[in-house]
N, C-alpha and C positions, 0 to 999 in steps of 0.2 A: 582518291588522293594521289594515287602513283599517277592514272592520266591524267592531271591535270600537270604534274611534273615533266613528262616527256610526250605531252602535247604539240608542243611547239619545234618537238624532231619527228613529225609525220605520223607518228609512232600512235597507236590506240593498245591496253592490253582489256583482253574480254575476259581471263582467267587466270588465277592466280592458286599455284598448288605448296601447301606447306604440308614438308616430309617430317621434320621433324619438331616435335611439338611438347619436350620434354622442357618444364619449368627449371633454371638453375638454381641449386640448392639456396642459393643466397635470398632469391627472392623468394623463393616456397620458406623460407624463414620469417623473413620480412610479413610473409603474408599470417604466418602460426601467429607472430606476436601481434599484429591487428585484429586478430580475431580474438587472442586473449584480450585484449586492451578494450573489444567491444563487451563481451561479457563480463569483463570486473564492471563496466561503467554500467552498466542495465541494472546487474547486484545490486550498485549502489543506488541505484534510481529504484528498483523494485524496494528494498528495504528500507528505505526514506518514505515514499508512500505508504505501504505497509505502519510506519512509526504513527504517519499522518491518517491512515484510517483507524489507528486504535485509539490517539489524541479524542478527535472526532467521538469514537463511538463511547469514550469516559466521559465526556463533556454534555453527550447528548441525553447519558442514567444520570448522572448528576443533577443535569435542568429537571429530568422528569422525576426523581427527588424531594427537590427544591417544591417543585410543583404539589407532589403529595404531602408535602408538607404544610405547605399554605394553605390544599383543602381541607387539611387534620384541627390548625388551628383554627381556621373559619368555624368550622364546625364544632369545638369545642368553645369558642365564644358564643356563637347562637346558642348552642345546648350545655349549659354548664353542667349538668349531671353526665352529660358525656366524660368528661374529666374525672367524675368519680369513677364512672364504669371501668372507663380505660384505668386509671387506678387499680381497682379493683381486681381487672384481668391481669394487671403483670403481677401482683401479690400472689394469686392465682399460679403462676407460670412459675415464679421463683419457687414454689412450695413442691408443686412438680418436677422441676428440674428441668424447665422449657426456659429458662432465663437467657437470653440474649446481647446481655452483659457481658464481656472478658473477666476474670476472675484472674 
């Protein structure tokens, strides 16, 4: 960049020496709050994700739920004594004190 500036005065330079190489405070400043400013923004991107993979993984026990449930009635309309069973067994559970209800 500099030989192309004092090219056209004869002039070539092959070596350039910097002595001193301390950052001024102003910009070693400049620089602390860009690096704050990158990790609040990541924060906010990791915790958005994070919200978007727990959305995700409640939506995905819910279908499979939903699912178990559809195969519970299936199956208690082919078997209608299954209904009494299942009956049966929560009568069972409450008397025990396995009930599964909120109280």
């Amino acid at each position: 960049m500099v030989n192309e500036q004092i090219r056209s005065w004869g002039v070539e330079i092959f070596r350039i020496r910097v002595k001193q190489t301390e950052i001024p405070i102003s910009m070693r400043e400049a620089m602390v709050r860009e690096s704050e400013t990158e990790r609040v923004r990541v924060a906010v991107i990791m915790e958005a994700e994070g919200r978007r993979q727990a959305t995700l993984i409640q939506a995905e026990g819910e279908d499979q739920a939903a699912d178990r449930l559809l195969r519970a009635a299936r199956t208690i309309v082919e078997e209608p004594s299954g209904l009494q069973l299942r009956y049966l067994q929560a009568m069972q559970d409450m008397t025990s004190g396995k009930s599964t209800t909120p109280r």
